[in-house]
MARKOLSE-843085 format. One record per residue (C-alpha): z, y, x; chain; residue number from 0. Coordinates in Angstrom, 2 decimals, always signed. Example, Ala and Ser with C-alpha at 12.3 -4.5 7.8 and 13.67 -1.06 7.14 Angstrom:
2
<w:+7.80 | v:-4.50 | u:+12.30 | unit:A | pos:0>;
<w:+7.14 | v:-1.06 | u:+13.67 | unit:A | pos:1>;
//
This chain:
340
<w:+5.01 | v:+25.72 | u:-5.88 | unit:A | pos:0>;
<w:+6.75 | v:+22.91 | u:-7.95 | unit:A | pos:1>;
<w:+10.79 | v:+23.94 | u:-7.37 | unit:A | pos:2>;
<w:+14.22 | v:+23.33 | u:-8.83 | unit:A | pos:3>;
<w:+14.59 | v:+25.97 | u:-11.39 | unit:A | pos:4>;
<w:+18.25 | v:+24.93 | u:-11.89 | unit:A | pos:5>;
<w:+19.23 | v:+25.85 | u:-7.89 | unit:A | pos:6>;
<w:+22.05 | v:+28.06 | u:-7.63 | unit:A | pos:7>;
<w:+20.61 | v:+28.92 | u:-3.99 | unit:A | pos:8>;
<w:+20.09 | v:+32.79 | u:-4.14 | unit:A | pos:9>;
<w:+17.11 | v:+33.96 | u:-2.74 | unit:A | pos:10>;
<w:+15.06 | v:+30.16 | u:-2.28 | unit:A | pos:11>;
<w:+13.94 | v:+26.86 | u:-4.63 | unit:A | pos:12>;
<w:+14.48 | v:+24.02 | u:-3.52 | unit:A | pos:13>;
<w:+11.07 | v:+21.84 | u:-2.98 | unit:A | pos:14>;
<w:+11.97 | v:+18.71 | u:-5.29 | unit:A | pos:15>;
<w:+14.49 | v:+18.21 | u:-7.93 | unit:A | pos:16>;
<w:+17.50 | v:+16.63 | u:-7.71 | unit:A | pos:17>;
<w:+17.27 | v:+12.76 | u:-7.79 | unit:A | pos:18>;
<w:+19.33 | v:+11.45 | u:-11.35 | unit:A | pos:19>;
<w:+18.57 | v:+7.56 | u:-10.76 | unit:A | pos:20>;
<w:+20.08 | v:+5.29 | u:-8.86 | unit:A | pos:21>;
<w:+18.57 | v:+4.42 | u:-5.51 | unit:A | pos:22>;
<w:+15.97 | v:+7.53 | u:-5.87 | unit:A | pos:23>;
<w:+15.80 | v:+10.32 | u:-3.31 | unit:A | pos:24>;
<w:+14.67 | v:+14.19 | u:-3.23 | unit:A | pos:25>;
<w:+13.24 | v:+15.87 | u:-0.49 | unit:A | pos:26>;
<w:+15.94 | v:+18.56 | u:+1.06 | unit:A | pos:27>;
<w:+13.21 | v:+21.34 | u:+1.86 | unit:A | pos:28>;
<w:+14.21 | v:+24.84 | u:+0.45 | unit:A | pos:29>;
<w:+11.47 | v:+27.64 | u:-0.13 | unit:A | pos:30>;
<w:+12.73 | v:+31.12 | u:+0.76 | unit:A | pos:31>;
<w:+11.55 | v:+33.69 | u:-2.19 | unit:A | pos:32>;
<w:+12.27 | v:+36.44 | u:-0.70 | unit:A | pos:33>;
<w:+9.49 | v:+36.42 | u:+2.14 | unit:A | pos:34>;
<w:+6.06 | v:+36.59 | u:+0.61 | unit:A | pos:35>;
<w:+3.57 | v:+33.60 | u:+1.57 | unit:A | pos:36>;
<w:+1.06 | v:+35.09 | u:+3.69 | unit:A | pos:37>;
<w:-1.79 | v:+33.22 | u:+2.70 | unit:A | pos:38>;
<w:-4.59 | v:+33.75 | u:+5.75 | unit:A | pos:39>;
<w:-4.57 | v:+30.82 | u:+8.07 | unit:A | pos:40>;
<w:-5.50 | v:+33.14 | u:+10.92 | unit:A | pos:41>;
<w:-3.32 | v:+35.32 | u:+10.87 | unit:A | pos:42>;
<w:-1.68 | v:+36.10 | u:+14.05 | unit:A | pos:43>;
<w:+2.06 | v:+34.45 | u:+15.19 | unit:A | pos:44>;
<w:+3.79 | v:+38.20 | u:+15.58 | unit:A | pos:45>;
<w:+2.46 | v:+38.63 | u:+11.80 | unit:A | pos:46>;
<w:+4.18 | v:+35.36 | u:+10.31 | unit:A | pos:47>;
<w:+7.81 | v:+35.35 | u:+9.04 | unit:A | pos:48>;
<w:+10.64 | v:+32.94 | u:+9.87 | unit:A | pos:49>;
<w:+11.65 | v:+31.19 | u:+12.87 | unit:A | pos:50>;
<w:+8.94 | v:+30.35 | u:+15.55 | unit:A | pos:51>;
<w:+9.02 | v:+27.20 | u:+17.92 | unit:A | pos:52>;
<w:+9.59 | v:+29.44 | u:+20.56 | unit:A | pos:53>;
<w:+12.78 | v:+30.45 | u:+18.82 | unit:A | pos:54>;
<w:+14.06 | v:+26.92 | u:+17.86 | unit:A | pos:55>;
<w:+13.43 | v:+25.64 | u:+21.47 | unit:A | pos:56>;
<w:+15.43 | v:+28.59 | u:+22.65 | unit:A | pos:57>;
<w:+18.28 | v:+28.25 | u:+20.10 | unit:A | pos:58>;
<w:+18.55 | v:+24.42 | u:+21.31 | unit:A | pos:59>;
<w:+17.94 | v:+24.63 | u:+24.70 | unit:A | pos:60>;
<w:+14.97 | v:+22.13 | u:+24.33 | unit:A | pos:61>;
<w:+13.07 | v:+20.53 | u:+27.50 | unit:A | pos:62>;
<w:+10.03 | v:+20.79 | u:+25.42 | unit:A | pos:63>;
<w:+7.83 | v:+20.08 | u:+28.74 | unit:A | pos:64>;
<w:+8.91 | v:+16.90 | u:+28.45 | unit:A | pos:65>;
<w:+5.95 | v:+14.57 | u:+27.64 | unit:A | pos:66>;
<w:+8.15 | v:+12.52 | u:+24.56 | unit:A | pos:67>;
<w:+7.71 | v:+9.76 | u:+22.64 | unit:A | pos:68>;
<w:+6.52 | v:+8.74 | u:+19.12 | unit:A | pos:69>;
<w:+8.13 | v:+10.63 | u:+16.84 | unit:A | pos:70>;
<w:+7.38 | v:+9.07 | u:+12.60 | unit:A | pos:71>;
<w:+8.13 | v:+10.71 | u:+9.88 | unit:A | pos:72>;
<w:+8.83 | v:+9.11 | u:+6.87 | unit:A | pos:73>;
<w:+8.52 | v:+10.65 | u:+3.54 | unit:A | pos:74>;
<w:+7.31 | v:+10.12 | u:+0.37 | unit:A | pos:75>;
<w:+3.45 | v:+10.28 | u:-1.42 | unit:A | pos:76>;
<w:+0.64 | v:+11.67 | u:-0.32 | unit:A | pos:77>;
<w:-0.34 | v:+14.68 | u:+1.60 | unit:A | pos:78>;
<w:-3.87 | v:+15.13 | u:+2.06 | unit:A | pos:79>;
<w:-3.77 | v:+18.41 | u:+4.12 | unit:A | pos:80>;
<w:-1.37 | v:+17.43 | u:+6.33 | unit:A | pos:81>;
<w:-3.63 | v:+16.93 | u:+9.21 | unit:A | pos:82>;
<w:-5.11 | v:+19.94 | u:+8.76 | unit:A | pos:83>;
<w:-2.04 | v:+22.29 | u:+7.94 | unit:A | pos:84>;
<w:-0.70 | v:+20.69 | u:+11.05 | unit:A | pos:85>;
<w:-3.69 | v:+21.95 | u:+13.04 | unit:A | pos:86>;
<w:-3.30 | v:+25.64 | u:+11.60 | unit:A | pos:87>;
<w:+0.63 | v:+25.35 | u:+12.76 | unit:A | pos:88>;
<w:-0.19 | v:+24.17 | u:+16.20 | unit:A | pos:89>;
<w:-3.16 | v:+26.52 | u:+17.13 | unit:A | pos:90>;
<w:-1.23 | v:+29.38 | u:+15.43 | unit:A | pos:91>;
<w:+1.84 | v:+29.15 | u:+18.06 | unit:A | pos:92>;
<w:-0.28 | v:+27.57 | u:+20.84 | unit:A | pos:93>;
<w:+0.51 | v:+24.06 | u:+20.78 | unit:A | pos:94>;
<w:-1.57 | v:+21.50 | u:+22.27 | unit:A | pos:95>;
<w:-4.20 | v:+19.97 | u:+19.51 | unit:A | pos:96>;
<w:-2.46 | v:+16.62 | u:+17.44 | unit:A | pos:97>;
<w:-5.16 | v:+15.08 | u:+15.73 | unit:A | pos:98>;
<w:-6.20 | v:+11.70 | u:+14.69 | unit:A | pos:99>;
<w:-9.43 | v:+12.04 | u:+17.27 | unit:A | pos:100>;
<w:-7.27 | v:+12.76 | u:+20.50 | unit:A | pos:101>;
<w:-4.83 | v:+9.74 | u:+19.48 | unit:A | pos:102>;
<w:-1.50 | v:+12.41 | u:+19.04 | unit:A | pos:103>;
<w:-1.38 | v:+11.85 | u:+14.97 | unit:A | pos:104>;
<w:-1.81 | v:+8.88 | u:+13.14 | unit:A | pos:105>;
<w:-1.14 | v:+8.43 | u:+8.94 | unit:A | pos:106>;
<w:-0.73 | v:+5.70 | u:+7.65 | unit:A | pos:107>;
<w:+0.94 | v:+4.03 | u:+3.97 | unit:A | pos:108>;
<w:+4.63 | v:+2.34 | u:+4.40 | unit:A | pos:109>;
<w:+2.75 | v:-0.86 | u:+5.01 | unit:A | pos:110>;
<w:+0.93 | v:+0.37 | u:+8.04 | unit:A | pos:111>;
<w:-2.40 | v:+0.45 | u:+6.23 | unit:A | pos:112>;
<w:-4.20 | v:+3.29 | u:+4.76 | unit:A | pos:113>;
<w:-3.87 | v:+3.13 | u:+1.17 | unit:A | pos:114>;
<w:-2.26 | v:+6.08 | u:+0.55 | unit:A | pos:115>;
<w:-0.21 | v:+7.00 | u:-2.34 | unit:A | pos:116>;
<w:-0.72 | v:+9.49 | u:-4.77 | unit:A | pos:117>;
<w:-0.64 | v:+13.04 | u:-3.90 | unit:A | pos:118>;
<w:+3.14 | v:+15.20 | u:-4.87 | unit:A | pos:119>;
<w:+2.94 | v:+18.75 | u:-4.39 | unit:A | pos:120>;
<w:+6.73 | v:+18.88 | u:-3.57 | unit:A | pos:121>;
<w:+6.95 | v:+16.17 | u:-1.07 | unit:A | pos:122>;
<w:+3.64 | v:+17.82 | u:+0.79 | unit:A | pos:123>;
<w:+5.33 | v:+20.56 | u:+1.01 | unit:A | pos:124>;
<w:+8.21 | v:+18.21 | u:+2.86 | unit:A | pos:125>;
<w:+5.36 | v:+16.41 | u:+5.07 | unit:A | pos:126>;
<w:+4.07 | v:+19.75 | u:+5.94 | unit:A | pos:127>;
<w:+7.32 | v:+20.73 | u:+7.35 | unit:A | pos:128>;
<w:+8.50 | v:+17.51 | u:+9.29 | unit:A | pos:129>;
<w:+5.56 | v:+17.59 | u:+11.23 | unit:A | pos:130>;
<w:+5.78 | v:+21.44 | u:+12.06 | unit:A | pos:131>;
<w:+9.44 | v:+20.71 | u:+12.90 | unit:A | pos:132>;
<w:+8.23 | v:+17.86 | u:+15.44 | unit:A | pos:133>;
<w:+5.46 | v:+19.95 | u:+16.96 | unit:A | pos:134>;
<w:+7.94 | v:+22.78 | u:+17.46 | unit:A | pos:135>;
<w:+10.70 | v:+20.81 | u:+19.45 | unit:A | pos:136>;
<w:+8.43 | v:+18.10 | u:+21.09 | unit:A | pos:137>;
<w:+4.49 | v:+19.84 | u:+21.36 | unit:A | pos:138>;
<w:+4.01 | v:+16.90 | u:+24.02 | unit:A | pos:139>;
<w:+5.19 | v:+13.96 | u:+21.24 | unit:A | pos:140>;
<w:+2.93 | v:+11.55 | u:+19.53 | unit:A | pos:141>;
<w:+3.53 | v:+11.83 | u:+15.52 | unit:A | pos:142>;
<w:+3.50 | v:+9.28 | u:+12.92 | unit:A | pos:143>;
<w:+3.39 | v:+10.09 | u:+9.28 | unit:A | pos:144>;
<w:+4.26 | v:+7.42 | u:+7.16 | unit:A | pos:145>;
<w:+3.81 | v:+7.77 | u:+3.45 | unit:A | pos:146>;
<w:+6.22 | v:+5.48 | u:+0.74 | unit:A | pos:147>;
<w:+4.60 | v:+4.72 | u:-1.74 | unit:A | pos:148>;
<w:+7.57 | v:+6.25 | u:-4.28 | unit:A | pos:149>;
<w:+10.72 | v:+8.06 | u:-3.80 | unit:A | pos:150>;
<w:+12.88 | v:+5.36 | u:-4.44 | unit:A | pos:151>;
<w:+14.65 | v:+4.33 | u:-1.69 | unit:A | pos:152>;
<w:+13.60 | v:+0.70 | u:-0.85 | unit:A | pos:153>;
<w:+10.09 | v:+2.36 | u:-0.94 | unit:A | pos:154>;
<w:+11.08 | v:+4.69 | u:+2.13 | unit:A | pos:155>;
<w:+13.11 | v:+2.07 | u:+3.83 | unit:A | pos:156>;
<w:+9.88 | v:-0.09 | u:+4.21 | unit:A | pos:157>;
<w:+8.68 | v:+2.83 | u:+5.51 | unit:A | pos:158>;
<w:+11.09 | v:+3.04 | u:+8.15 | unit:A | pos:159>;
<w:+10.45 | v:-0.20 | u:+8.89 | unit:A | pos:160>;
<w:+7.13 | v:+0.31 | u:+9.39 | unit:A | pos:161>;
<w:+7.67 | v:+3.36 | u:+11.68 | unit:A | pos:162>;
<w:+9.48 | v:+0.84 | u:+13.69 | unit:A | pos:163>;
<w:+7.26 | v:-1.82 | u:+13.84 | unit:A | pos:164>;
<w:+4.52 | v:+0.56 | u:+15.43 | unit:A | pos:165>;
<w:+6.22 | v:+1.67 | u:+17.97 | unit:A | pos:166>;
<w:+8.36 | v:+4.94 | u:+17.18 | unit:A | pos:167>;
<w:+11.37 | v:+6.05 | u:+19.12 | unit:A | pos:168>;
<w:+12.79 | v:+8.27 | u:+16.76 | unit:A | pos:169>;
<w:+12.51 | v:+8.29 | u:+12.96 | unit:A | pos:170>;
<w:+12.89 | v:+11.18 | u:+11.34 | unit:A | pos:171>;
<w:+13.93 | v:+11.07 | u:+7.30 | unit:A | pos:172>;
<w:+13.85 | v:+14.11 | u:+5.26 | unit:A | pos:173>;
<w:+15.34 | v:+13.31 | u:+1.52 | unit:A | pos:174>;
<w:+18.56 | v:+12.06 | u:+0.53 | unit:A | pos:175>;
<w:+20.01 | v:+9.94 | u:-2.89 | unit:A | pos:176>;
<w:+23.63 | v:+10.23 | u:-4.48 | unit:A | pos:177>;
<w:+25.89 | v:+7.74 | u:-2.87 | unit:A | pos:178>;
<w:+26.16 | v:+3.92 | u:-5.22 | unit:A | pos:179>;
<w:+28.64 | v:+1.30 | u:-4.99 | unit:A | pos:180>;
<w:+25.92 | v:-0.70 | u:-3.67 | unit:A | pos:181>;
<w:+23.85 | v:+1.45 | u:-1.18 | unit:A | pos:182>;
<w:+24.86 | v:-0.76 | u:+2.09 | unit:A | pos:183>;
<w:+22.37 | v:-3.22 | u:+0.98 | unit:A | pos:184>;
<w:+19.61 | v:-0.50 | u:+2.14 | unit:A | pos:185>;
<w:+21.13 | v:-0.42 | u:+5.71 | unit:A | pos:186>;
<w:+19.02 | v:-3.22 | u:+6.69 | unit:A | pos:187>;
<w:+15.75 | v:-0.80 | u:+6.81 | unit:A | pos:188>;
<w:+17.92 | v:+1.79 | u:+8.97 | unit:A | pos:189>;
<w:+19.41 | v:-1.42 | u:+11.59 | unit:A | pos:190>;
<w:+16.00 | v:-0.37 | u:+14.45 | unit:A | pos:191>;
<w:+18.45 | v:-0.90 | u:+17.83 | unit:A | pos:192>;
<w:+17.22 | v:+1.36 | u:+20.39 | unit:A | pos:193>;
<w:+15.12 | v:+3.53 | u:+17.96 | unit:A | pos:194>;
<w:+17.47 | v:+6.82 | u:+17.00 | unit:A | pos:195>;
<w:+16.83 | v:+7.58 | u:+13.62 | unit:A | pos:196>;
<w:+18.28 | v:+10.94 | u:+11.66 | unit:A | pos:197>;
<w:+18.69 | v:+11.96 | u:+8.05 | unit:A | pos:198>;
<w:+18.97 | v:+14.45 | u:+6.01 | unit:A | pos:199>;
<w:+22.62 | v:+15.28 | u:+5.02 | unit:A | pos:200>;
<w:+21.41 | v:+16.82 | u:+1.47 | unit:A | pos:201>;
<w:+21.48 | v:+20.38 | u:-0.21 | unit:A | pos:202>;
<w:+24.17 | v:+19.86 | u:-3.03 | unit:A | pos:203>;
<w:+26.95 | v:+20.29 | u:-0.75 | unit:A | pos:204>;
<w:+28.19 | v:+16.52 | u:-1.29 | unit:A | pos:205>;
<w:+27.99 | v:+13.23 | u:+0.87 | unit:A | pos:206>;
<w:+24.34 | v:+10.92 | u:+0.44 | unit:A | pos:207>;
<w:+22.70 | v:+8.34 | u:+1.50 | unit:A | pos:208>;
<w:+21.24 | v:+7.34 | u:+3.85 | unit:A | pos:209>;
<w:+23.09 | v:+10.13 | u:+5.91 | unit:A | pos:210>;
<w:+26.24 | v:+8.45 | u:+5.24 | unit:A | pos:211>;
<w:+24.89 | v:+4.90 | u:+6.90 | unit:A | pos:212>;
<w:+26.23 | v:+4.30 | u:+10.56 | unit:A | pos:213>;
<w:+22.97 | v:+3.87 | u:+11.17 | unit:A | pos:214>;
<w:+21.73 | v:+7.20 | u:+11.18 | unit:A | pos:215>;
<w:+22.20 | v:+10.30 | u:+12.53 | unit:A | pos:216>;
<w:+22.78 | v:+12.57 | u:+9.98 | unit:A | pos:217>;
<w:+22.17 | v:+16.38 | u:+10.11 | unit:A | pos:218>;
<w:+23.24 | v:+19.26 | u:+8.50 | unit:A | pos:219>;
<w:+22.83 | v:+22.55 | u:+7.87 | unit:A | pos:220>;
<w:+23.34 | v:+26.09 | u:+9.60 | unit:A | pos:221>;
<w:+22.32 | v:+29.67 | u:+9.26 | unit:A | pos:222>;
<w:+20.71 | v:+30.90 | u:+12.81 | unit:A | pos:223>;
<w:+20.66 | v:+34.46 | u:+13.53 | unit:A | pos:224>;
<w:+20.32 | v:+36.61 | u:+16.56 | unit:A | pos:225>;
<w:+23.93 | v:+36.56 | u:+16.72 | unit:A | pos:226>;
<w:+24.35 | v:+32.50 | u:+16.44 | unit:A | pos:227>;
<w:+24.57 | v:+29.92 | u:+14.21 | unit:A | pos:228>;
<w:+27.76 | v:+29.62 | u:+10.99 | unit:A | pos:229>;
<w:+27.92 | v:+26.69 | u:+8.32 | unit:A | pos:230>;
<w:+25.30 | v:+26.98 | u:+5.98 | unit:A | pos:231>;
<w:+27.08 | v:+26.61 | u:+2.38 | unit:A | pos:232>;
<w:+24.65 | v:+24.48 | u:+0.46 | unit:A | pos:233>;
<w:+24.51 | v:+21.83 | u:+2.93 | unit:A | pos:234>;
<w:+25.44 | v:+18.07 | u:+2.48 | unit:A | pos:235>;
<w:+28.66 | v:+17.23 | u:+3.99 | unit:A | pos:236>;
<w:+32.15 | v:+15.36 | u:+2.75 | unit:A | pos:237>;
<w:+33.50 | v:+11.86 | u:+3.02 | unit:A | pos:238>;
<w:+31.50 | v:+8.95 | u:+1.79 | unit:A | pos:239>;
<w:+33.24 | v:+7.11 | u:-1.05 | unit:A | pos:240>;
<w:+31.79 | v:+3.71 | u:-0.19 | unit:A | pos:241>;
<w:+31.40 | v:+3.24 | u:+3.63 | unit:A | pos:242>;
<w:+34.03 | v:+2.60 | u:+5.79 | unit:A | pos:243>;
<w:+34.80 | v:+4.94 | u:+9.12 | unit:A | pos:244>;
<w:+32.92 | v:+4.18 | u:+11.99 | unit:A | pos:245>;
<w:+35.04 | v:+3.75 | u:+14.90 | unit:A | pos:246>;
<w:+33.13 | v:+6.48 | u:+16.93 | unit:A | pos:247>;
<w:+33.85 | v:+9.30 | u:+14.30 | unit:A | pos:248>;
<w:+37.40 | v:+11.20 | u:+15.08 | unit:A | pos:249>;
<w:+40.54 | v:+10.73 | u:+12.59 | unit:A | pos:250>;
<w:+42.05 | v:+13.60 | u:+10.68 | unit:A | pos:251>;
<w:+38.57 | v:+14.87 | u:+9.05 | unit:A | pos:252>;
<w:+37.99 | v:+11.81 | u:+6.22 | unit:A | pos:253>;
<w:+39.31 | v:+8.30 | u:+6.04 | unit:A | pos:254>;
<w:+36.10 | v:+7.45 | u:+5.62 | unit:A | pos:255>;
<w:+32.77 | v:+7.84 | u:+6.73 | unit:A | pos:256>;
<w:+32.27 | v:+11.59 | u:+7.52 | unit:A | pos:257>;
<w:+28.47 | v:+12.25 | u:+6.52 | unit:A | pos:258>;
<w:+27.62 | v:+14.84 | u:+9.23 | unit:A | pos:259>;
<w:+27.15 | v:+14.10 | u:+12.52 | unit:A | pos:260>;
<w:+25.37 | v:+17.03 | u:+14.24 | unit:A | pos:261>;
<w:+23.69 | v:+20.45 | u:+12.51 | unit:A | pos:262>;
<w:+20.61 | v:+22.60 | u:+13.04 | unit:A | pos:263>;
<w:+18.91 | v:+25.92 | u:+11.19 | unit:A | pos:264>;
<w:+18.55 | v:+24.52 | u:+7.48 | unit:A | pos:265>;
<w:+19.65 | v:+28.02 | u:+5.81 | unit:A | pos:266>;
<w:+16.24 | v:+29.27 | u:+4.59 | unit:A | pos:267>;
<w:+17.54 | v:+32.97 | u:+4.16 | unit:A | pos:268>;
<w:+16.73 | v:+32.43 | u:+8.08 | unit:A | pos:269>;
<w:+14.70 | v:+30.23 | u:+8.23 | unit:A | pos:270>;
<w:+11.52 | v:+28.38 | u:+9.31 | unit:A | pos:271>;
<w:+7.93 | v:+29.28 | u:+9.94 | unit:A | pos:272>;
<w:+5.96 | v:+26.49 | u:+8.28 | unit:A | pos:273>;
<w:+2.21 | v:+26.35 | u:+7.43 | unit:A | pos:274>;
<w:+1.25 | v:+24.66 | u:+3.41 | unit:A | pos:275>;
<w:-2.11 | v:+25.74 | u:+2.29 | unit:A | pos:276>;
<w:-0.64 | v:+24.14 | u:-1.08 | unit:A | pos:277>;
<w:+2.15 | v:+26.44 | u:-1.06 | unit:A | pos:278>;
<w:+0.29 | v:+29.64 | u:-0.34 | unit:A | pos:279>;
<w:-0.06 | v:+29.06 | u:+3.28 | unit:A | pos:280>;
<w:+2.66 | v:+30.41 | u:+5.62 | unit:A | pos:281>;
<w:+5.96 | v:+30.18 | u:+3.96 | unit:A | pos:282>;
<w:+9.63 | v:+30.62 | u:+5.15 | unit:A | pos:283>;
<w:+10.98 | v:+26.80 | u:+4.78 | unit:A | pos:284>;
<w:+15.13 | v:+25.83 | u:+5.11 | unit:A | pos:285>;
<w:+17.28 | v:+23.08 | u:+3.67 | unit:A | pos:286>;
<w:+18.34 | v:+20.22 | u:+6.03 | unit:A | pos:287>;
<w:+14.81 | v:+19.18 | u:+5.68 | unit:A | pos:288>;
<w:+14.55 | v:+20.92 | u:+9.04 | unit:A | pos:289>;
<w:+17.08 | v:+19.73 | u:+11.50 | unit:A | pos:290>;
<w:+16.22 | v:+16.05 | u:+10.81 | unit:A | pos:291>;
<w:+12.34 | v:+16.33 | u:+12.12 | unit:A | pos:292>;
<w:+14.06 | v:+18.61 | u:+14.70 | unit:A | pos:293>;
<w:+16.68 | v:+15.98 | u:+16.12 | unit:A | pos:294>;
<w:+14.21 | v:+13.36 | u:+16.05 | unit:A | pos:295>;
<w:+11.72 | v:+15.17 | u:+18.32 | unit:A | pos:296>;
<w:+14.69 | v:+16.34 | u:+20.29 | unit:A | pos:297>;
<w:+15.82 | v:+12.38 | u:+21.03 | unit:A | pos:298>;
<w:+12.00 | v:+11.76 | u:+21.84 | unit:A | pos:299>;
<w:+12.51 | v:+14.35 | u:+24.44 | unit:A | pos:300>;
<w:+15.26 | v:+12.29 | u:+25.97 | unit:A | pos:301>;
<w:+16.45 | v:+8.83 | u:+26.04 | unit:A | pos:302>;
<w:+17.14 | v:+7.94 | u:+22.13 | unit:A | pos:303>;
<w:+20.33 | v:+6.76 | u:+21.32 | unit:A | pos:304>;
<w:+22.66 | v:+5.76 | u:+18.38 | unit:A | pos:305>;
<w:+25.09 | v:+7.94 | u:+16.80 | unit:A | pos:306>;
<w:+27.89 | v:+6.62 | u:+18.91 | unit:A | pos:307>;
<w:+26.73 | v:+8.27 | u:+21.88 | unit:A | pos:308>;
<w:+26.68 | v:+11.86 | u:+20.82 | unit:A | pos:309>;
<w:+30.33 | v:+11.68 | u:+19.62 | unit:A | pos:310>;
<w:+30.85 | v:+10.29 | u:+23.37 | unit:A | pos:311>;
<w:+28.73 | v:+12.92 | u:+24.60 | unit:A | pos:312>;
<w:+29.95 | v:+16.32 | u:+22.79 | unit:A | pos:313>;
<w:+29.46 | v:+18.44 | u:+25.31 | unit:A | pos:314>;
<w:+25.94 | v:+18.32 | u:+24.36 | unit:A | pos:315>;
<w:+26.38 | v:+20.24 | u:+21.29 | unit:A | pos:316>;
<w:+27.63 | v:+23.84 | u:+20.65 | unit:A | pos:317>;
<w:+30.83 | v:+22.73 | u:+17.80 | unit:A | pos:318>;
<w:+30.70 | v:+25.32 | u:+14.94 | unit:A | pos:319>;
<w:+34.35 | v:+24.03 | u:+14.20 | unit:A | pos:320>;
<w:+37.20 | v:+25.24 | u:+16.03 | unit:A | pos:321>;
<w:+38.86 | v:+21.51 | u:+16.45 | unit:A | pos:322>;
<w:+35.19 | v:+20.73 | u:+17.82 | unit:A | pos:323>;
<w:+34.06 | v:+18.71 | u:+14.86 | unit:A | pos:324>;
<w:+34.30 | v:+19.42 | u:+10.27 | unit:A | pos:325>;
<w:+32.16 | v:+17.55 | u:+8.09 | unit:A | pos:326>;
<w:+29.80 | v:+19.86 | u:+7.36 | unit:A | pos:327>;
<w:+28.21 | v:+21.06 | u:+11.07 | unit:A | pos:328>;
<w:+29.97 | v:+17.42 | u:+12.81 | unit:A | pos:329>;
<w:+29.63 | v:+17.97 | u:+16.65 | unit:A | pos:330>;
<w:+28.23 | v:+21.27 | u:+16.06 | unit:A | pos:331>;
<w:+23.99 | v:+22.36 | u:+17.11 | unit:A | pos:332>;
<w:+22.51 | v:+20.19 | u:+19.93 | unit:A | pos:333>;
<w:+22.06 | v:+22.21 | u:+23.53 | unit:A | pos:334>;
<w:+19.96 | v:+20.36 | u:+25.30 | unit:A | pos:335>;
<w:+19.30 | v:+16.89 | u:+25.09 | unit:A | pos:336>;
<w:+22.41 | v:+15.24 | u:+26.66 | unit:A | pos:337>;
<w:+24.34 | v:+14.59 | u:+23.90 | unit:A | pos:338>;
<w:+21.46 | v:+12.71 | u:+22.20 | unit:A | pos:339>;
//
């Protein structure tokens, strides 16, 4: 599986390399090398490693017999297999069927069409993820895969405004881009009112974009064990050195935009059950690439709302802080639905 070779994770790779141009994103999904793929995909739940969704709906308290909403993810390239890794997820942990013949999954470019981009083993491995992350916290939710047609971001942002424009409540985006001086000029794909739409906060432990926009509600990162949930250290978190402090976000953390709002699983030492044939089939999966698919379903589940109205709302989440809120967990792990 393509990786960073230059990751200073122990024990995982991250999925795509770090994004060096301006305007350019990388996925956030991190590979755990330490669990060995297990490559058959029939074999049985109790045999797979990693986190199952009957573990992340426990961990976040998740109505998941809810009947949600249209949840789109939004990444980048093609992945041909994703229907069909998605089916191999969903039977595996007995999920309802999503496919394009019973209407639950639909694919389409960043235009809306169906002239898909080229294939990127790294960002399949990303779409494979999201839409195991959606299935897992919303089995009842329509999803939407929308594919950019690059990684830059004005690609994905047309994508996200294509999510919008057919109908999805929450948008879920997986990758994130070093902060520029001029980055507010994407906002306008991200300004959807009454669509809740999450991000990413990164893997290299500094503020990014679009998780920084007050447009989005950015996630980050945590280690989930038997025993609960801590920080996880690689995650994206910080003050943003170009956008201004929303007036919903609490003084005394940064003077500026704080670029963590809430936090789920994203440590991959314990981390995720995902299905990739590409990847050697069932794989252990972390980075903040998880709690933004996550969140999203878990608006769908709910009534999807703006970041405002968590930080009105915090006793929705479980804070990981012991003021109640740091910028790198924010409010803390979402328990329930209430605070979304």
């Amino acid at each position: 599986m393509p990786g960073d070779s230059a990751s200073a994770m122990p024990g995982a790779t991250f999925a795509c390399s770090p994004a060096i141009e301006t305007g350019s994103a990388s996925c956030t999904l991190a590979i755990s090398v330490n669990t060995t793929p297990v490559a058959d995909p029939g074999t049985p739940a109790a045999l797979i490693p990693g986190l199952h969704p009957a573990d992340l709906s426990r961990a976040y308290a998740l109505p998941i017999g809810n009947p949600g909403r249209t949840v789109a993810i939004v990444d980048a390239y093609d992945d041909p297999a994703a229907e069909s890794d998605l089916a191999v997820y969903r039977a595996t942990f007995g999920l309802p069927p999503c496919t394009t013949a019973n209407g639950c999954f639909r694919k389409v470019d960043q235009r809306g069409g169906t002239a898909f981009p080229r294939p990127d083993p790294a960002w399949s491995s990303e779409i494979a993820l999201d839409l195991d992350m959606v299935s897992a916290a919303c089995p009842r939710c329509t999803i939407l895969l929308v594919e950019a047609d690059s990684a830059q971001i004005d690609a994905l942002g047309a994508g996200v405004d294509t999510a919008a424009a057919l109908g999805a409540a929450a948008i879920s985006n997986s990758y994130y881009s070093p902060e520029w001086a001029n980055e507010a000029g994407e906002d306008v794909h991200f300004r959807h009112p009454g669509i809740a739409i999450t991000a990413s906060s990164g893997d290299r432990g500094k503020p990014s974009y679009p998780a920084v926009s007050p447009l989005v509600t950015s996630v980050g990162g945590t280690s989930l064990t038997a025993a609960g949930e801590q920080p996880w250290a690689y995650g994206g978190r910080g003050c943003s050195a170009y956008v201004a402090k929303p007036a919903w976000q609490p003084a005394g953390v940064c003077s500026t935009r704080s670029a963590v709002d809430v936090a789920a699983v994203a440590d991959p030492a314990t981390g995720v059950a995902m299905f990739d044939a590409l990847a050697g089939g069932w794989v252990v999966g972390g980075g903040t690439s998880v709690g933004a698919p996550l969140v999203a379903a878990a608006y769908a589940l709910g009534v999807p709302a703006a970041p405002a109205y968590s930080y009105a709302h915090p006793g929705g989440f479980h804070p990981l802080a012991a003021s109640g809120y740091d910028n790198a967990t924010g409010l803390g792990y979402p328990t329930g639905v209430t605070g979304l």
